[in-house]
C-alpha positions in Angstrom: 17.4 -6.4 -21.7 17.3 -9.8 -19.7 16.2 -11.0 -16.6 18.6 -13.2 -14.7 17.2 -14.2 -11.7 13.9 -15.8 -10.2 12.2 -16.2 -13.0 8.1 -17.0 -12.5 6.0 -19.1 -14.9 2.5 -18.9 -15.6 2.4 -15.3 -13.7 -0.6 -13.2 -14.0 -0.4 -10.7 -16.4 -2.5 -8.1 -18.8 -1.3 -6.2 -21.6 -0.7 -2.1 -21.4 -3.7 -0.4 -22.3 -3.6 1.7 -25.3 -4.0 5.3 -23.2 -1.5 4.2 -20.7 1.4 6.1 -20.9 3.2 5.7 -18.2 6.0 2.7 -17.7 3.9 1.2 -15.5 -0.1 0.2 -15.4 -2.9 -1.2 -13.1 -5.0 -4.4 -13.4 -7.8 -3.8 -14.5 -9.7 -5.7 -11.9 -8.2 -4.0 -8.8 -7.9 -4.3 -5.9 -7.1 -8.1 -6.0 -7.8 -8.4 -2.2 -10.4 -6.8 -1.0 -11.6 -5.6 3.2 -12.3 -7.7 5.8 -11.2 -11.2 3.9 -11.7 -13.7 6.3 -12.7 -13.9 9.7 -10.6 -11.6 12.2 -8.9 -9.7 9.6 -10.2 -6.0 8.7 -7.9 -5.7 5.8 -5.1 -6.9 4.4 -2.1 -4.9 2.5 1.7 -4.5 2.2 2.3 -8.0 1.3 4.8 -10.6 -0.4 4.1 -13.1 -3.2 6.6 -15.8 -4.7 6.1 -18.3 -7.0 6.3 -22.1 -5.0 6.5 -25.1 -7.2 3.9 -24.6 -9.9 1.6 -22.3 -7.9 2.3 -19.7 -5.7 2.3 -18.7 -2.2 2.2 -14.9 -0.1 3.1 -13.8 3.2 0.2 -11.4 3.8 0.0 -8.1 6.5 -3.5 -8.6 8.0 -4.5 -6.3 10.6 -6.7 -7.7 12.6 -10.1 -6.4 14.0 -8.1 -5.4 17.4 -6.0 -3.4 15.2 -3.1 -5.6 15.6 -1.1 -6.5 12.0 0.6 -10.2 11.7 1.5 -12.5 9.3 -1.1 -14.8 7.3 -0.3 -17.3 4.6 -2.1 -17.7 1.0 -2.2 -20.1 -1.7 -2.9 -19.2 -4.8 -3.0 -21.2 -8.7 -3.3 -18.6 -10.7 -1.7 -15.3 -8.0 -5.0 -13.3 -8.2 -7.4 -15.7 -6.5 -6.0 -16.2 -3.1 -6.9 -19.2 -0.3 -5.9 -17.2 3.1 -5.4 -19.6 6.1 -7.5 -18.8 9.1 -4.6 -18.2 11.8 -1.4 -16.4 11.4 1.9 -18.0 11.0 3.1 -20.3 13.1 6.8 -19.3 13.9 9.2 -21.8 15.8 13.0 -21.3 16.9 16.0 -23.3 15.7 15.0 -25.7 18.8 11.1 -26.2 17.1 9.7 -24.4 20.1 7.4 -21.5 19.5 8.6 -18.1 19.0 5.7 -15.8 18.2 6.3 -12.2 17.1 4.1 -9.9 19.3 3.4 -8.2 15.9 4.3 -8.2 12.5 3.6 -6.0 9.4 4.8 -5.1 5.5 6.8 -8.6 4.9 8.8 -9.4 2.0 9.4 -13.0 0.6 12.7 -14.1 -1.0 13.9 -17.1 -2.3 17.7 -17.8 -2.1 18.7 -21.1 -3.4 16.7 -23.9 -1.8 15.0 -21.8 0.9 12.5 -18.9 1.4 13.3 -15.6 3.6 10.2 -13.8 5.5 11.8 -10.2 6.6 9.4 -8.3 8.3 9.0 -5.3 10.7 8.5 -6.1 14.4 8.9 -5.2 17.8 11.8 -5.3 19.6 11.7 -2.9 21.9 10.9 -0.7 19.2 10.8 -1.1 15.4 12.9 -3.6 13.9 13.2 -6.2 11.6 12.4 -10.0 12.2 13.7 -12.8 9.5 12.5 -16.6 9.2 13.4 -19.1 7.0 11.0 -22.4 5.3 11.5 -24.7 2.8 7.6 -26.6 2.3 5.5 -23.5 3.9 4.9 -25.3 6.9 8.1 -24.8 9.3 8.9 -21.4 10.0 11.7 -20.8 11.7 12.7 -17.8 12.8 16.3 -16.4 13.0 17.8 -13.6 15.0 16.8 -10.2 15.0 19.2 -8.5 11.9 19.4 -5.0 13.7 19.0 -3.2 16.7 16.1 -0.7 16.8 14.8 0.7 15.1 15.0 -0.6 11.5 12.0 -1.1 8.7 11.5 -2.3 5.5 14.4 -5.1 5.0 14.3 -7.0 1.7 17.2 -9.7 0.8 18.8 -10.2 -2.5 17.9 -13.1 -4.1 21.2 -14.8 -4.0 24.7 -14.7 -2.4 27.8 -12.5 -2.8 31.0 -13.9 -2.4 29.4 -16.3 0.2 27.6 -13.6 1.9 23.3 -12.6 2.2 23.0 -8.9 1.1 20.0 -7.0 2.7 18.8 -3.5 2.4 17.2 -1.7 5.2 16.0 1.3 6.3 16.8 2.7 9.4 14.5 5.0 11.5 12.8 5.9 14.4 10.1 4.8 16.9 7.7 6.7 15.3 5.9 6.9 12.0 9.6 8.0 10.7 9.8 11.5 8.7 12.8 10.2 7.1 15.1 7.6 6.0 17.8 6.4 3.5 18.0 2.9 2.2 21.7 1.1 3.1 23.0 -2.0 1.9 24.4 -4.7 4.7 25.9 -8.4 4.4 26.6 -11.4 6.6 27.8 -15.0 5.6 25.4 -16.6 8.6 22.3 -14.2 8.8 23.4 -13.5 12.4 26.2 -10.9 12.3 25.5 -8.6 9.9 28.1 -5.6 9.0 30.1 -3.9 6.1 26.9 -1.4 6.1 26.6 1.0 3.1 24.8 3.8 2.3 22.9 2.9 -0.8 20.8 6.2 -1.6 18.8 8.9 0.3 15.7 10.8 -0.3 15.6 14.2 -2.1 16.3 15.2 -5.4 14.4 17.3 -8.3 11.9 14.7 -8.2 9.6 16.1 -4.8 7.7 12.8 -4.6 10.7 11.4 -2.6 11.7 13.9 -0.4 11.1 12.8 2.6 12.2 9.7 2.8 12.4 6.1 0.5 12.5 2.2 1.2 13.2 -0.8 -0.4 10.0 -3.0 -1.9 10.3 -6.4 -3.7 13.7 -8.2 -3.9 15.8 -6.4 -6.5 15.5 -7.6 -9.8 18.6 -9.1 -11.4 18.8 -8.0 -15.0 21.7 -7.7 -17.5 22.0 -4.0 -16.7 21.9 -4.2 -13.1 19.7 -4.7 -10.1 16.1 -3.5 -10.4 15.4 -1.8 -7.9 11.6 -1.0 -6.9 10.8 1.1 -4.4 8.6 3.6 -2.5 9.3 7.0 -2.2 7.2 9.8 0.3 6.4 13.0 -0.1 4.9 15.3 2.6 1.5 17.7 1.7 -0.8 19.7 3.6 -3.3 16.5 3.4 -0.3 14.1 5.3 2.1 12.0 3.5 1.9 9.9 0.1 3.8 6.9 -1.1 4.1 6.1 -4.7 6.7 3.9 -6.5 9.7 4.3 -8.2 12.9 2.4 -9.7 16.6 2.5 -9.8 19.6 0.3 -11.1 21.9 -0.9 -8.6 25.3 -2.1 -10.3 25.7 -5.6 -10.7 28.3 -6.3 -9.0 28.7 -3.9 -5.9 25.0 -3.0 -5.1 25.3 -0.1 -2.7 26.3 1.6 -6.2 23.8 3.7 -7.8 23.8 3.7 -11.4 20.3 5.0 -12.7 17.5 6.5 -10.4 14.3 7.5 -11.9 13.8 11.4 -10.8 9.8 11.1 -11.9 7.3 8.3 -9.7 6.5 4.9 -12.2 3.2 5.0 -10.2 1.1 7.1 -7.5 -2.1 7.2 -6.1 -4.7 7.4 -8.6 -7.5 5.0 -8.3 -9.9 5.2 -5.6 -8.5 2.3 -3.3 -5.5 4.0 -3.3 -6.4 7.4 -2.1 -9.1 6.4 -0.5 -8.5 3.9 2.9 -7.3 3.4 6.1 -4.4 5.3 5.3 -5.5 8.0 2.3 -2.8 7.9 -0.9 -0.4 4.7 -0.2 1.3 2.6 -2.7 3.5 0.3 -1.3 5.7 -2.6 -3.3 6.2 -5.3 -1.5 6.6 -8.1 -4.2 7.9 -8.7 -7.9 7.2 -11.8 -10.7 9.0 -11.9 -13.9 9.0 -14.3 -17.1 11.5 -15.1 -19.8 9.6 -12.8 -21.9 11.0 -9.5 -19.6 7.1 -9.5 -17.9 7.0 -8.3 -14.2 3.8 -8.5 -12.0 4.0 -6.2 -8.8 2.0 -6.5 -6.0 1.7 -3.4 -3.7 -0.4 -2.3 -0.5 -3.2 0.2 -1.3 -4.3 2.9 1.1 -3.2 0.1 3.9 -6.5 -1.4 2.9 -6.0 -3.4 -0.2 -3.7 -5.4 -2.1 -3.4 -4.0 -5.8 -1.4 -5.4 -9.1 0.7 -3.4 -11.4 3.0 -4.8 -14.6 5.4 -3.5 -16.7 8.1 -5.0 -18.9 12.1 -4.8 -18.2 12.3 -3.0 -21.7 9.8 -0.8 -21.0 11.1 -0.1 -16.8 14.6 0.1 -17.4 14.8 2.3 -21.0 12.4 5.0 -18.5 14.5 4.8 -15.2 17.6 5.9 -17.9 16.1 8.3 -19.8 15.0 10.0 -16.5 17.5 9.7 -14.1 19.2 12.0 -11.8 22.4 11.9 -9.1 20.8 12.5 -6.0 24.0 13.1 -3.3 26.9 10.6 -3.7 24.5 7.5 -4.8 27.2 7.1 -7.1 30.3 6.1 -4.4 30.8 3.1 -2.9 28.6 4.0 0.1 31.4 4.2 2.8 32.4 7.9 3.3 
């Protein structure tokens, strides 16, 4: 196996303990950011990292002590000890005047050729997804809104088709959604957006995904497909929990299924993930790989805490095969 695209140097990374035997593990110094990290902020979770120049930055979820979640940036040498700024993100228009979100939470971070890509969930008049663009993390501009309402957890490919930006979503409600299916959507200006297709749905044999799923880090470009991490819920009589799972997308028209994992990679085991603002939450929001086939994920805990996971492309891909299922018509071209 070989990983094509965005490859990270210098990532952080520890070796699978010896009683580990699941595909994917913890650091072993979890949770890499702990409550209330800086002044304002009550917690921080759900949150993107990407390697920038030799060091790397994050787009951060940090709810503040009103309650309120936006956007904070972090620098980091090494991607475990992190230098949070003080204020949120500063986001202009394509004019340079300011264009604040009234909110923002779970953002991913994508780099597509020369630029990075914040997606986020907002408001706009209801849920929906906000995009900016930088080049030097200090100009943020925003873009247009991708979607109407109501829309959530929007994660860009890391490079073009054919000229055109890919981006998964996942459309929902107003609420605290009890469903949703992840879709597949291009444009060739990041304004007008169409060609939508229904990527895959929840359900299955495997009942920690029934009630719904969405998209986490960028998708992983590998010589057997896109990598696709993601987060699946389940519903119990203790309320809902999120754990982690995978699927290859084909390489050359993503809304194809070609592997999906019917078992979770990871779920809430360690106290700061069933134990937190929100009880039993994994959440993926960001992926770093090597040459070597290494991969660093960093999740939301318990919408508390920002955890670490790893796992290998050998090790990720050989179990999403071995253990996967056809869930609906994943298989088709998405259309109907």
């Amino acid at each position: 196996m070989k990983i094509v695209s965005n490859v990270n140097i210098d990532m952080p990374w520890q070796d699978k303990p010896e009683d580990c035997n699941m595909p994917m593990w913890r650091y072993s110094e979890n949770p890499v950011i702990k409550r209330n990290p800086l002044p304002g902020v009550a917690r921080i979770f759900n949150s993107a990292v990407a390697q920038y120049e030799d060091a790397f930055v994050a787009v951060f979820r940090a709810e503040l002590v009103d309650g309120r979640p936006h956007i904070y940036l972090g620098h980091s040498n090494d991607g475990i000890k992190w230098d949070i700024d003080e204020n949120p993100i500063k986001f202009v228009d394509e004019n340079g005047e300011e264009y604040k979100p009234l909110y923002a939470y779970d953002p991913r971070l994508v780099k597509i050729e020369d630029e990075y890509f914040i997606i986020w969930c907002g408001d706009f008049y209801g849920a929906s997804l906000g995009m900016a663009k930088t080049k030097d993390f200090k100009t943020f501009v925003r873009l247009e809104n991708p979607f109407l309402p109501f829309n959530r957890n929007g994660v860009l490919f890391p490079r073009k088709f054919d000229g055109e930006y890919l981006l998964l979503s996942r459309p929902s409600d107003s609420g605290h959604t009890p469903f949703g299916d992840i879709f597949l959507s291009r444009s060739k200006d990041l304004t007008y957006w169409g060609k939508h297709r229904h990527v895959m749905g929840s359900g299955g044999n495997g009942w920690w995904q029934t009630l719904k799923i969405g998209g986490g880090p960028a998708p992983i470009e590998t010589s057997e497909g896109w990598l696709l991490i993601y987060h699946g819920v389940t519903q119990t009589c203790n309320g809902y929990v999120y754990s982690i799972g995978s699927a290859i997308l084909d390489l050359e028209d993503p809304a194809k299924v070609k592997y999906r994992c019917k078992n979770f990679v990871m779920t809430p085991e360690e106290w700061y993930e069933e134990r937190g603002f929100v009880a039993n939450v994994l959440f993926p929001c960001a992926a770093l790989c090597d040459d070597d086939g290494r991969i660093a994920i960093y999740y939301g805990a318990a919408d508390t805490y920002v955890g670490l996971a790893f796992t290998t492309i050998d090790e990720i891909i050989k179990y999403t095969i071995e253990n996967s299922e056809v869930v609906g018509d994943q298989q088709d071209d998405g259309r109907m």
